[in-house]
FIKOLZA-1660 file (N, C-alpha, C; in steps of 0.1 Angstrom, whole numbers, plus 5000, padded with zeros to 4 digits):
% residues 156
   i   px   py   pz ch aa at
   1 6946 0544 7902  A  X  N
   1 6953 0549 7890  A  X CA
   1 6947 0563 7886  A  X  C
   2 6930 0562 7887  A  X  N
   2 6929 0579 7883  A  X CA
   2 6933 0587 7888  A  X  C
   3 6935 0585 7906  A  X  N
   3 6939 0595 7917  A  X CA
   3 6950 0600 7915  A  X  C
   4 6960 0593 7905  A  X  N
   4 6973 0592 7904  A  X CA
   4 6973 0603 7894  A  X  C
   5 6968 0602 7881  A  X  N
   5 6964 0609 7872  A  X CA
   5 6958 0624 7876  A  X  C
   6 6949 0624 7883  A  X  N
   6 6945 0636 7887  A  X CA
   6 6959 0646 7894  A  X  C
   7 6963 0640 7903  A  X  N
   7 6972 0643 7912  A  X CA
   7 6985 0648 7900  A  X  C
   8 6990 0641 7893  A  X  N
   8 6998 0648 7882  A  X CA
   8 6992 0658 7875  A  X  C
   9 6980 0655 7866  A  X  N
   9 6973 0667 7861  A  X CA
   9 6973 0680 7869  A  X  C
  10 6971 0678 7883  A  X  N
  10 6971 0688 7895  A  X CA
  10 6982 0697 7891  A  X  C
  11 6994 0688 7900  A  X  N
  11 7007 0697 7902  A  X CA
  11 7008 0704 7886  A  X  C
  12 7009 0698 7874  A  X  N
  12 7015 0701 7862  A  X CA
  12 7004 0716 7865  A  X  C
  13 6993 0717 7864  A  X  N
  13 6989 0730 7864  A  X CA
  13 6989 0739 7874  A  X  C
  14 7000 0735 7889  A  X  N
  14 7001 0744 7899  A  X CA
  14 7016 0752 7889  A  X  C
  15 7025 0738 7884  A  X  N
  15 7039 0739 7881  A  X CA
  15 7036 0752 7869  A  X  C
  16 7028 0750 7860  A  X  N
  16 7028 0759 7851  A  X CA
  16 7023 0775 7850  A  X  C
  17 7010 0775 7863  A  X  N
  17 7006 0785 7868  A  X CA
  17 7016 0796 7873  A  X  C
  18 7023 0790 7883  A  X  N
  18 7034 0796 7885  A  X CA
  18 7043 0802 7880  A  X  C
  19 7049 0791 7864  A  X  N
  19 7056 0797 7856  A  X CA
  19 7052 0813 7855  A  X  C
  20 7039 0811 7849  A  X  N
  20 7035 0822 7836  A  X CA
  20 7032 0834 7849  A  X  C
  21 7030 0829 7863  A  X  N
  21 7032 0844 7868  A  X CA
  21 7042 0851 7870  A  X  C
  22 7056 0844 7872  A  X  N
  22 7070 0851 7870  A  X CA
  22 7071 0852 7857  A  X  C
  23 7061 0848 7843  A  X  N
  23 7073 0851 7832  A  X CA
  23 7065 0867 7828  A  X  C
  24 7052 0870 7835  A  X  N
  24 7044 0879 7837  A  X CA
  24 7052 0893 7845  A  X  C
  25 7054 0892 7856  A  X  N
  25 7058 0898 7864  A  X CA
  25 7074 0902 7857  A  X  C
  26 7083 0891 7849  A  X  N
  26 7096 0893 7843  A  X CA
  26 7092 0903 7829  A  X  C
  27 7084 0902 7825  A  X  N
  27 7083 0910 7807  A  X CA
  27 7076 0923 7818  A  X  C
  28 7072 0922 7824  A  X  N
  28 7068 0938 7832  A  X CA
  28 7081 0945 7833  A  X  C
  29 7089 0937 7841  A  X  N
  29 7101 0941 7846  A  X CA
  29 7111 0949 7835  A  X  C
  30 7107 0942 7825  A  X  N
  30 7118 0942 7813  A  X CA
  30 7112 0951 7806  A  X  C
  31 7100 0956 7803  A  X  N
  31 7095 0965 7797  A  X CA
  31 7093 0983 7803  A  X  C
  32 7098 0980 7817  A  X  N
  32 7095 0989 7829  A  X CA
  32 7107 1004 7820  A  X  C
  33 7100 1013 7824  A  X  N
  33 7113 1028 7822  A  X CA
  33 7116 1027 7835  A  X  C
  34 7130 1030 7836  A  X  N
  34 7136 1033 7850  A  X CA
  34 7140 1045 7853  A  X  C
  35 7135 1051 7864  A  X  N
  35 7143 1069 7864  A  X CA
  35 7158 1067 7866  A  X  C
  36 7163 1071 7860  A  X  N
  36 7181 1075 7859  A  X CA
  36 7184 1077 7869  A  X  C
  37 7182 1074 7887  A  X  N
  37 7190 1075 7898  A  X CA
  37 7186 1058 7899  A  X  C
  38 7179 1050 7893  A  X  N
  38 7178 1040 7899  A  X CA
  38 7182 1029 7883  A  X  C
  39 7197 1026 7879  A  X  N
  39 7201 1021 7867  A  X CA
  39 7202 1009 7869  A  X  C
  40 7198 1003 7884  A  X  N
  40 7198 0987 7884  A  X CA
  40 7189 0980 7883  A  X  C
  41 7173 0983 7885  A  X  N
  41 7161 0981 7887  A  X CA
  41 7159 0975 7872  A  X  C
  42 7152 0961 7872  A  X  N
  42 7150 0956 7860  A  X CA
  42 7151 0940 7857  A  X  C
  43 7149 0935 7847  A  X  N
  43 7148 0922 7845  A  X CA
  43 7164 0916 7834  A  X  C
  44 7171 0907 7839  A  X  N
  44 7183 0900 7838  A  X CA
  44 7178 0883 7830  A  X  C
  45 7187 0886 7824  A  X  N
  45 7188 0869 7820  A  X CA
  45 7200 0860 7820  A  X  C
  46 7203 0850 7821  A  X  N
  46 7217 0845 7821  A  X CA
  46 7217 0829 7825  A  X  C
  47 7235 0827 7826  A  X  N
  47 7231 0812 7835  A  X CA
  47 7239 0811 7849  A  X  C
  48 7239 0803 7854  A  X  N
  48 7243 0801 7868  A  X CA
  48 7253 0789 7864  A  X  C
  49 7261 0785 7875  A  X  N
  49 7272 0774 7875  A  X CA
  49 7278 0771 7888  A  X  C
  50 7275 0756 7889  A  X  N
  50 7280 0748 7903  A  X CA
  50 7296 0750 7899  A  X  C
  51 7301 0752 7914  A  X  N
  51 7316 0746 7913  A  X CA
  51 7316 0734 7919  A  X  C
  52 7309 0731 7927  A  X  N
  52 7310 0718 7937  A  X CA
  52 7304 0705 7928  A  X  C
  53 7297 0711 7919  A  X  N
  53 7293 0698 7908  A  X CA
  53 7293 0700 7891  A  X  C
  54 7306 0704 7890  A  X  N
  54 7308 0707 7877  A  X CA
  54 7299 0703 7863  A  X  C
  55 7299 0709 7852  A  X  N
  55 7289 0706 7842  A  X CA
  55 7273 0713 7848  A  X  C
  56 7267 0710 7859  A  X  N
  56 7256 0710 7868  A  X CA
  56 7254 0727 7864  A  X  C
  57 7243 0734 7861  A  X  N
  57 7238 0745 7860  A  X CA
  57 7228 0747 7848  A  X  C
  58 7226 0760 7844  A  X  N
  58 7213 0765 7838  A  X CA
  58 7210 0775 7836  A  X  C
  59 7198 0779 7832  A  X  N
  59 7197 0792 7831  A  X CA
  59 7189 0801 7846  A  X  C
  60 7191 0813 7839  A  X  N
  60 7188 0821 7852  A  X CA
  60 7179 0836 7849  A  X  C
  61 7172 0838 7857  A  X  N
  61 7164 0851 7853  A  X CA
  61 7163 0857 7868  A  X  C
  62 7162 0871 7863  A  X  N
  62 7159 0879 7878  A  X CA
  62 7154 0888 7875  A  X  C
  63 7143 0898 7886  A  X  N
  63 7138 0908 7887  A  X CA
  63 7145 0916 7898  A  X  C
  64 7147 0926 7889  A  X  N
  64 7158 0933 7903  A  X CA
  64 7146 0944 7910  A  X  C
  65 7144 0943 7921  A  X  N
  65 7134 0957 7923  A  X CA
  65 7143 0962 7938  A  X  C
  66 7142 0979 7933  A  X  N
  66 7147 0985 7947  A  X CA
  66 7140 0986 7959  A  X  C
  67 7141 0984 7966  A  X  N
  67 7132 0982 7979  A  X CA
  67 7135 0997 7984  A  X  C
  68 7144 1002 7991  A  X  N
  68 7150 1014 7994  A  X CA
  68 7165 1017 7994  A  X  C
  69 7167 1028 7997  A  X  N
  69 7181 1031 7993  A  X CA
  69 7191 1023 7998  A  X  C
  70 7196 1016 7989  A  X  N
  70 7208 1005 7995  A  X CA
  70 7205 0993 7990  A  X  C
  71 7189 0991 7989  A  X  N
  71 7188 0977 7995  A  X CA
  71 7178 0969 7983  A  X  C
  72 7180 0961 7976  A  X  N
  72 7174 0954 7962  A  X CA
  72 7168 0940 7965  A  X  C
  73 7155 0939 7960  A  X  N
  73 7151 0924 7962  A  X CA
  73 7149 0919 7948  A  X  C
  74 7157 0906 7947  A  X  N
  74 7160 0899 7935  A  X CA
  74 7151 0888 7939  A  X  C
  75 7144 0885 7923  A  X  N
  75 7137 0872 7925  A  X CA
  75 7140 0868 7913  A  X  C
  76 7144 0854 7918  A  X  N
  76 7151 0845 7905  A  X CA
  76 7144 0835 7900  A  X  C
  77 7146 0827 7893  A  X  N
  77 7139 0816 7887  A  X CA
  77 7151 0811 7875  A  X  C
  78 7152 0795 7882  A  X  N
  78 7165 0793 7876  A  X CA
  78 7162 0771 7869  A  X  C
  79 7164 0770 7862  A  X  N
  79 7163 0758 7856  A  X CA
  79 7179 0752 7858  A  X  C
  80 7174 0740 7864  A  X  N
  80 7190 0728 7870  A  X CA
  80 7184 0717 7861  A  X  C
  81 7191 0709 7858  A  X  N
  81 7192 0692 7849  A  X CA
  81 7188 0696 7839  A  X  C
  82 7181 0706 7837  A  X  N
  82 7177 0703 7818  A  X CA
  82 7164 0704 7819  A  X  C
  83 7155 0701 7833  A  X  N
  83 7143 0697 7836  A  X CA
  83 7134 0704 7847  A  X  C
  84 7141 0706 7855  A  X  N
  84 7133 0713 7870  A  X CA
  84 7137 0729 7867  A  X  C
  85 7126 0733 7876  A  X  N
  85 7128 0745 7875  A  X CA
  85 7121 0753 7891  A  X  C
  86 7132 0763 7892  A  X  N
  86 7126 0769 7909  A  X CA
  86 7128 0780 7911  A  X  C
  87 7122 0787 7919  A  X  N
  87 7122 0805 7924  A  X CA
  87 7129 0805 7937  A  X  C
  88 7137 0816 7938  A  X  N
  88 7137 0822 7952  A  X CA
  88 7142 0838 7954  A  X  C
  89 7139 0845 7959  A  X  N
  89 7143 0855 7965  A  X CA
  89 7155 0859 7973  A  X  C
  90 7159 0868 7972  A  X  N
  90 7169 0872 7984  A  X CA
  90 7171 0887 7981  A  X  C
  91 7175 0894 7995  A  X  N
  91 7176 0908 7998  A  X CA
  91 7192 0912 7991  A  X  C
  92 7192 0920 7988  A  X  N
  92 7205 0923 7983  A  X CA
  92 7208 0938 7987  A  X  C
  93 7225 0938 7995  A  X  N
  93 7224 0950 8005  A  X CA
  93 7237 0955 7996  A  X  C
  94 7238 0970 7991  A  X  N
  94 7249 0976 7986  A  X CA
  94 7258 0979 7996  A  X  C
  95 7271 0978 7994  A  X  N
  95 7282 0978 8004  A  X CA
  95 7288 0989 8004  A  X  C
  96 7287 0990 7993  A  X  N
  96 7290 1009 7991  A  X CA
  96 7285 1015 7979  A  X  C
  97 7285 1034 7981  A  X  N
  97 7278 1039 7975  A  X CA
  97 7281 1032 7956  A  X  C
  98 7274 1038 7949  A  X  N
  98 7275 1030 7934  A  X CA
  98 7287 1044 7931  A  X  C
  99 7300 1038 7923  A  X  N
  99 7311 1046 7916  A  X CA
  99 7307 1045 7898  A  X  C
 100 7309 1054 7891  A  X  N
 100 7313 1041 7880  A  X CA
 100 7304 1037 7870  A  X  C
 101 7288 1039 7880  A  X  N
 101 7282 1031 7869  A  X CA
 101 7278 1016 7880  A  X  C
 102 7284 1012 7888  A  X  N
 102 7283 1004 7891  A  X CA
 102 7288 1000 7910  A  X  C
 103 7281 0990 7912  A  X  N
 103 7282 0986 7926  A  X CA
 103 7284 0975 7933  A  X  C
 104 7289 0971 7946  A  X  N
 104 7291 0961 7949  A  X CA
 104 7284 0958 7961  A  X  C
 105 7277 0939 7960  A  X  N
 105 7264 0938 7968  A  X CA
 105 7269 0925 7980  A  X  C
 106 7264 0924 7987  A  X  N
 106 7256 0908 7995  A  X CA
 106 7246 0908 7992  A  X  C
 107 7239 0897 7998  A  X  N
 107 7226 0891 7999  A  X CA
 107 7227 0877 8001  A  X  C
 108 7214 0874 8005  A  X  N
 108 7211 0862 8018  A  X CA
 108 7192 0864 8017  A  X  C
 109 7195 0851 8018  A  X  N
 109 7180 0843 8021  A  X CA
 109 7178 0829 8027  A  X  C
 110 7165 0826 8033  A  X  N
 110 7164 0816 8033  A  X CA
 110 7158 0802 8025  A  X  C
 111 7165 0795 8024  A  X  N
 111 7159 0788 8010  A  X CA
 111 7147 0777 8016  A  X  C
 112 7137 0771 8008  A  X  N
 112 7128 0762 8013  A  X CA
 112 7123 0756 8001  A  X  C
 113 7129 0743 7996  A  X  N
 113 7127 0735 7985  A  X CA
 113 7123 0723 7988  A  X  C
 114 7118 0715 7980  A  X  N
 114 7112 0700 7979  A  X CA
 114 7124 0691 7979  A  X  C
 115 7133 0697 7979  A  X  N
 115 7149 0687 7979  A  X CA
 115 7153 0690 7995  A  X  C
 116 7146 0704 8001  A  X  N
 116 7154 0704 8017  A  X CA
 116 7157 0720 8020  A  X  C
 117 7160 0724 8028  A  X  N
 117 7159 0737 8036  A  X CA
 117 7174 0745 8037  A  X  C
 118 7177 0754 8038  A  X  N
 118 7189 0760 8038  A  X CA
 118 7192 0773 8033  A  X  C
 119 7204 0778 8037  A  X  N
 119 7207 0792 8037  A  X CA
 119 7215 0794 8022  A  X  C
 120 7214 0807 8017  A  X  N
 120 7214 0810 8005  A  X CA
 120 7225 0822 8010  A  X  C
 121 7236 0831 8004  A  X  N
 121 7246 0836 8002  A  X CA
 121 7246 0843 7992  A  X  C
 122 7250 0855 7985  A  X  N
 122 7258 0857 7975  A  X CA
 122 7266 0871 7972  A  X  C
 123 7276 0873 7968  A  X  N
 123 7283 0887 7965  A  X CA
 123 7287 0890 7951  A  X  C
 124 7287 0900 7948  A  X  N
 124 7290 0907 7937  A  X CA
 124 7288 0919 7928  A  X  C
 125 7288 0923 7916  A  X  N
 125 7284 0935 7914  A  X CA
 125 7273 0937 7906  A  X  C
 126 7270 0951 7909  A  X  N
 126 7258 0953 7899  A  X CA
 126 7263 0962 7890  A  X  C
 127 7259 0961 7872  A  X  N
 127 7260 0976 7866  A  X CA
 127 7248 0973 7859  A  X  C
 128 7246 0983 7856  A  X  N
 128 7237 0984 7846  A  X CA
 128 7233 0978 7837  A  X  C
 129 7243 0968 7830  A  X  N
 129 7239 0962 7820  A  X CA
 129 7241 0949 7822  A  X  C
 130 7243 0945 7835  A  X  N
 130 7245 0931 7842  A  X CA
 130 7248 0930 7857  A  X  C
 131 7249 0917 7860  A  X  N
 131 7251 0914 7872  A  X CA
 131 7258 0900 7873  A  X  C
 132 7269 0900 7882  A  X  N
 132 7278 0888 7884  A  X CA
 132 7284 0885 7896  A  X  C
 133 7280 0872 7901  A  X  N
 133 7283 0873 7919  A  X CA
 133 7286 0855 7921  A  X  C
 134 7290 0852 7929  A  X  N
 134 7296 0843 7930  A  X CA
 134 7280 0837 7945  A  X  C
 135 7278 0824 7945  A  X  N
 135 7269 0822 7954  A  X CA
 135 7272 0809 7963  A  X  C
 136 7270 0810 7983  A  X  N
 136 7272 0797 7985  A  X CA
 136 7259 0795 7989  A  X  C
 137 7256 0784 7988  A  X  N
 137 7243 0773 7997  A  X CA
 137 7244 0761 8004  A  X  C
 138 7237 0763 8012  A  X  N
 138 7238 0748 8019  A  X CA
 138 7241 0739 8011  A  X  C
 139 7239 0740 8000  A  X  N
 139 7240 0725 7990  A  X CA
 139 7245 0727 7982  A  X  C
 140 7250 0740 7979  A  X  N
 140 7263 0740 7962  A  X CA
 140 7268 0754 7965  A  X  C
 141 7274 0758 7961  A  X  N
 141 7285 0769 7956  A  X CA
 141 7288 0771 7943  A  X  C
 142 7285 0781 7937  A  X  N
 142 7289 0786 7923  A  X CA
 142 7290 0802 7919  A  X  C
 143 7281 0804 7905  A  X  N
 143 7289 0813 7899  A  X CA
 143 7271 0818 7892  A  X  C
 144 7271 0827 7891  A  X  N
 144 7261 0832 7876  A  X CA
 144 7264 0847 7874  A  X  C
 145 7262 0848 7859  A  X  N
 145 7265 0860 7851  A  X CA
 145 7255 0864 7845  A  X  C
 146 7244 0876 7850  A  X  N
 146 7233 0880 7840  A  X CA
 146 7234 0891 7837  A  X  C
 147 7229 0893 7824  A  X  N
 147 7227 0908 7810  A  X CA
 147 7212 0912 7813  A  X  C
 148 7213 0925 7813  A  X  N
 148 7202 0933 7813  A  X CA
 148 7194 0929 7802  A  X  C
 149 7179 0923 7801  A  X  N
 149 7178 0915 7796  A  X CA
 149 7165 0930 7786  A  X  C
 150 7164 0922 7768  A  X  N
 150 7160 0933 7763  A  X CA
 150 7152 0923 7752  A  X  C
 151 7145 0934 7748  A  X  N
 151 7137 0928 7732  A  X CA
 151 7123 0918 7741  A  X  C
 152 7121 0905 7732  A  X  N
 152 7111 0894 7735  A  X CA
 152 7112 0884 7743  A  X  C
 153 7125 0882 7747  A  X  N
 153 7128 0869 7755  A  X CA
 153 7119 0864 7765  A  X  C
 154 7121 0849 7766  A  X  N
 154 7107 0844 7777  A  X CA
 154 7116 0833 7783  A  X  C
 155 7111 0833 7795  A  X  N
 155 7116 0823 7803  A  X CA
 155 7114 0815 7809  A  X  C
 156 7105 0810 7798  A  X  N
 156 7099 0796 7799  A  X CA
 156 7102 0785 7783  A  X  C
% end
């Protein structure tokens, strides 16, 4: 029984450590000045949404950072059931030059969770003051819509 105890005590302070380093690395994000050739760079908030299991979704956060010209790495952190919560990355490649104010992306990753392994998908656009892309996965298919995220928000 204590091993048991320890072992939860354990994880709960791996689970939380981790929070507070993405909500660290996200209020950086969000507090960052961006030079005016780069109006995507930055921290997003929002929710995401299954089509394959309707009701099923949550919220969503991302750090947008440019890697090089063209090419964006998004790290998310997204809450499913009301209860779990998980990170992942993916490369995000512009398809063409930005018009407008705004641009249209891919991106792909590989996923590796405690539920199982699998490829990650997604397309859509970026502006400035959001991001909206439709995503498939080995294990669901949906939707998320995030706002350029501002002021105190925490995402935790």
């Amino acid at each position: 029984m204590r091993n048991t105890i320890r072992f939860f005590a354990l994880a709960a302070g791996l689970a939380l450590a981790g929070c507070s380093t993405y909500q660290r690395r996200w209020e950086a994000a969000r507090d960052a000045v961006h030079p005016g050739r780069d109006s995507f760079s930055g921290a997003y908030v929002g929710t995401w949404e299954s089509s394959r299991r309707p009701g099923t979704g949550g919220k969503l956060w991302c750090i947008l950072e440019r890697e090089c010209v063209g090419d964006y790495h998004a790290s998310f952190k997204a809450t499913w059931h009301g209860v779990f919560r998980s990170e992942h990355g993916a490369m995000l490649k512009i398809l063409a030059p930005a018009r407008g104010g705004k641009a249209s992306f891919s991106g792909n990753a590989t996923l590796r969770t405690p539920i199982g392994s699998g490829t990650y998908t997604c397309k859509g656009e970026l502006r400035p003051e959001g991001i909206s892309a439709v995503y498939d996965a080995t294990y669901d298919q949906g939707k998320f819509i995030l706002k350029r995220a501002v002021g105190t928000r925490k995402t935790e």
